[in-house]
N, C-alpha and C positions, 0 to 999 in steps of 0.2 A: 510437406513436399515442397518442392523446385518447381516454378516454373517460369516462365520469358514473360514479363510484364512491359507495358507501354506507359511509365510515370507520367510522358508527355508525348505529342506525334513531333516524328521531324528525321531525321537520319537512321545510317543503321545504328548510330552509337546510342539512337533510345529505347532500344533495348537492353532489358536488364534482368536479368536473371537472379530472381527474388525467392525468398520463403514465405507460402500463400499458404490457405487452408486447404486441408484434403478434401476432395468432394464427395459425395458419397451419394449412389447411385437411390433412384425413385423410382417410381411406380414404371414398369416394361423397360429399365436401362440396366446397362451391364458397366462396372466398373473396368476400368482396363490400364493395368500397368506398363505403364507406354516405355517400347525397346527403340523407337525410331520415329519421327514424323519427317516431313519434306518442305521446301521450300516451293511457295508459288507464288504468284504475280498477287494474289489479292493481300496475300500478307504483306508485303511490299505496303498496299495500298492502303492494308489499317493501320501500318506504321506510319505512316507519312500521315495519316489522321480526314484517311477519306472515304473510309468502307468500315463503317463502325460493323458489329457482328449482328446478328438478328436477335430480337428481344427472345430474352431467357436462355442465350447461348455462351458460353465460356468467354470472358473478356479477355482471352490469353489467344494470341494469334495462332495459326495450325487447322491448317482445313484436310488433313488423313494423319493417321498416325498406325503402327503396328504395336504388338505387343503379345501381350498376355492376361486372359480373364481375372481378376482379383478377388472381384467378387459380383452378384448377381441378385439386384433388385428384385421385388414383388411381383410376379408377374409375370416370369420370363421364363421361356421353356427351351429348350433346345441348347443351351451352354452352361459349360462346366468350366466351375474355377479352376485355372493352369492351363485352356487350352490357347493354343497359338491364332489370332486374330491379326486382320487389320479392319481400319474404319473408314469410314467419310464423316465426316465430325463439320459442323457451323461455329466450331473453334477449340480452342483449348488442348492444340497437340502439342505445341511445344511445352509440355509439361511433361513430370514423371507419373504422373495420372490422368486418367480424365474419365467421365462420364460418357457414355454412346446410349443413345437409341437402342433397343436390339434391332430393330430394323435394319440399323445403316452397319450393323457387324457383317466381318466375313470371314469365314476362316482361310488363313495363311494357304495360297493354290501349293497343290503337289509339284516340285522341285524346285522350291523360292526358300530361301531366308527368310527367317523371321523379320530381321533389319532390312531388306531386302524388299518387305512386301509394304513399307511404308510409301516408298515409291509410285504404287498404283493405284487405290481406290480413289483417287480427284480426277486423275487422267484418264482413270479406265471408265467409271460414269459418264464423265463431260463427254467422250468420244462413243460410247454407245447412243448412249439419249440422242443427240444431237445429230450423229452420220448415218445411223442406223434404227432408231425410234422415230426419230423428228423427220429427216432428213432421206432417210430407205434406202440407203446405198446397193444395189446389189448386182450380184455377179455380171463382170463384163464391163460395167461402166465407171468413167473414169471420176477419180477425188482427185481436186487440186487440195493439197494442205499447206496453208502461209505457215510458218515456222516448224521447217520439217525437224528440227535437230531439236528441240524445248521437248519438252515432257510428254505435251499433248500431242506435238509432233510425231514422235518417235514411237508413240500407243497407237495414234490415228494411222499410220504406214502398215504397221504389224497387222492391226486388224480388218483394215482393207486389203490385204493381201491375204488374210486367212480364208476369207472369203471369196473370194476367187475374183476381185475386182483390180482395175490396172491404178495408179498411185502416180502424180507428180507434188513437186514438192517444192517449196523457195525455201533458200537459205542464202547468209551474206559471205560464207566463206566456201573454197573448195574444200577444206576439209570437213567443214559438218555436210554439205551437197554426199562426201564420200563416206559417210556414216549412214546417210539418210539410205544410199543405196546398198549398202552392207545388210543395211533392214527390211531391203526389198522394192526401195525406191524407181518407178521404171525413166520418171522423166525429173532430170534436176536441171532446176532453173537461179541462177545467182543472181538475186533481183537487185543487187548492184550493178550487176552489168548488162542482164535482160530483160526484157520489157514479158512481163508473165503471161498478160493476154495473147500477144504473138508466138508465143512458144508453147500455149497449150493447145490453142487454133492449128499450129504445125505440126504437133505430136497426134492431134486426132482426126488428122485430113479436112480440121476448116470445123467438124465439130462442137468443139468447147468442153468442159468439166461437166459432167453429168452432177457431180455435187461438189463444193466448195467449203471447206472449213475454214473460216475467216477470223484472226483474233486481230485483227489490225481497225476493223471501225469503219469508221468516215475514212479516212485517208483512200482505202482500198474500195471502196463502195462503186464508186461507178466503172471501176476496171472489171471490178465482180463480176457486177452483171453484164459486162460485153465478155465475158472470158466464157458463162455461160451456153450449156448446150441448150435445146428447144429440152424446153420439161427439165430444164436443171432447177437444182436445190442450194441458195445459196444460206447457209448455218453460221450467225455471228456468234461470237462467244467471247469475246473480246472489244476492248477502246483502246489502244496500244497507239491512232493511228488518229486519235478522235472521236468525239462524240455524234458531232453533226453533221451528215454531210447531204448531199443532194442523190435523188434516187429518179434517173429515167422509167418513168413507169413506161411509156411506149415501149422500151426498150425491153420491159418484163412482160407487158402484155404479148409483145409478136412472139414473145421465148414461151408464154405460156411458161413463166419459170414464178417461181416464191423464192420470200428470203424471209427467215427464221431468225429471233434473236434471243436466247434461255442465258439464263444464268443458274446455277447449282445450289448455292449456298442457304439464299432464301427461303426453299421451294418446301411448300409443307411436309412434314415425317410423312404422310402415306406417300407423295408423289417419291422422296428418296426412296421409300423401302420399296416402290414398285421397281427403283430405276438397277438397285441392289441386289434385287431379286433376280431381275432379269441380266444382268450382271453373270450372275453364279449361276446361274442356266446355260449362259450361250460363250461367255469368256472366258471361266475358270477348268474347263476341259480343257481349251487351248494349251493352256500354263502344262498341267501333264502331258499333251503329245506334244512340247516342243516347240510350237509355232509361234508361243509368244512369249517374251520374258520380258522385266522390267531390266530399265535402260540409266543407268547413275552412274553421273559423274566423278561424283566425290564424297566424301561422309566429312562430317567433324562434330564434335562435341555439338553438344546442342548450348551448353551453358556461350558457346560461341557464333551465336544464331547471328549477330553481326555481320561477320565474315558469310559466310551463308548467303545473305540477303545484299551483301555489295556484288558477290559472283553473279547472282543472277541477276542484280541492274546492270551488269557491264555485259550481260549475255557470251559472256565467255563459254558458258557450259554448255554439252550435250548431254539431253536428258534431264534427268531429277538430282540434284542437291540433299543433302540428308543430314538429318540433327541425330546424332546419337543421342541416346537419354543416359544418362550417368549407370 
């Protein structure tokens, strides 16, 4: 098979699209002949040679991919070779195959493309676990989300509004601000030209964000926590913005507020197949009534995962990116 190898870290042009060996599934995984993977920030980050993959996981970058069952390791109940899946994968989607957990499989939601459903399993995880496991969002109170128009963005809107909660959102241009609200956005804030704390204090009568999904880091850390309602939930998922910064605990103690910081990739197979599980419990109905679909920019060859991975350092994009697989 094909898949997008890292000879060296450094640009997108070190990616290369090479002939590797076929992998072949072990004890509880499922083979999966991969129709599409996506582009995200951490790929970015193990190209450039700073987020190696977790021991024993695919040294080929791709943290979701979709596809189709190939074939079906020892051990595994519940899937048949030829059905339509996607995954959440610790790597190896930019390839024309890969190995999955059965855990972290899913199958393709009712009225999505197969190509289509590559888009969600990272952003639909990250944004459960985090807004709604970790975090508890619910009905009536408000989510600020930093990068409303990205991936995560654009998942975290849909499913705070499924749920019956109100949604503000930063972005740098008016046109992703008017996508964000196409999506159900109530309060859009252009933190080019707004100060986000002041305009989420204004949108909830001096309130604050009852929870806050933050991929920005340090940079955003102490606006966080003053943007904060009493009892807010502040969810880091992100260093976009930095790693280090300073944290007014005074300022969490009078809020009575927390701040959370998970990452996905690492996180042992039961903690994924819990987070997958619940997943296809609570969000994959959605997809059949309508309330929520995945949101893609653009497709291209995957053997062109270069291009790919410049769009979304230049954040040009709304939404998911997508590598076709040959």
């Amino acid at each position: 098979m094909h898949a997008i190898t890292i000879p060296e870290p450094g640009g997108p042009e070190a990616l290369v699209w090479a002939e590797v060996p076929d992998p072949q599934p072990g004890e509880g995984e499922v083979l999966v002949e991969v129709a599409a993977s996506a582009v995200n920030r951490a790929d970015i980050m193990q190209r450039q040679g700073f987020y190696d993959p977790p021991p024993g996981a695919s040294p080929y970058p791709g943290l979701e991919c979709s596809g189709r069952v190939a074939a079906v390791g020892p051990g595994v109940s519940g899937w048949a070779v030829g059905e339509e899946v996607c995954a959440l994968l610790a790597g190896g989607g930019y390839a024309e195959k890969v190995v999955v957990p059965a855990g972290q499989l899913l199958p393709v939601p009712q009225g999505v493309d197969v190509k289509a459903a590559a888009a969600l399993p990272e952003v639909v995880c990250t944004v459960w676990s985090n807004v709604f496991m970790v975090a508890h969002l619910r009905p009536g109170e408000t989510l600020l989300v930093h990068g409303g128009s990205s991936g995560i963005g654009t998942m975290a809107i849909q499913l705070a509004k499924a749920v019956g909660a109100r949604v503000a959102v930063t972005a740098g241009t008016g046109e992703k601000l008017e996508r964000c609200a196409e999506l159900g956005a109530d309060v859009l804030i252009n933190y080019r030209e707004q100060d986000f704390v002041a305009e989420v204090k204004e949108a909830t009568g001096g309130a604050g964000a009852d929870v806050i999904l933050d991929n920005m880091g340090a940079k955003y850390l102490d606006r966080n926590v003053q943007a904060l309602a009493v009892n807010g939930r502040l969810a880091i998922i992100g260093m976009q913005g930095g790693r280090k910064g300073e944290l007014n605990i005074g300022t969490l103690l009078a809020k009575r507020a927390a701040v959370s910081a998970t990452s996905l990739r690492a996180r042992p197979l039961e903690e994924k197949a819990a987070i997958v599980a619940a997943v296809r419990e609570h969000v994959w109905p959605l997809f059949a009534g309508g309330h929520v679909r995945p949101v893609v920019d653009r497709e291209m060859p995957m053997s062109e995962a270069a291009e790919g991975h410049r769009v979304v350092e230049e954040s040009g994009h709304i939404g998911k990116v997508l590598l076709l697989a040959p």
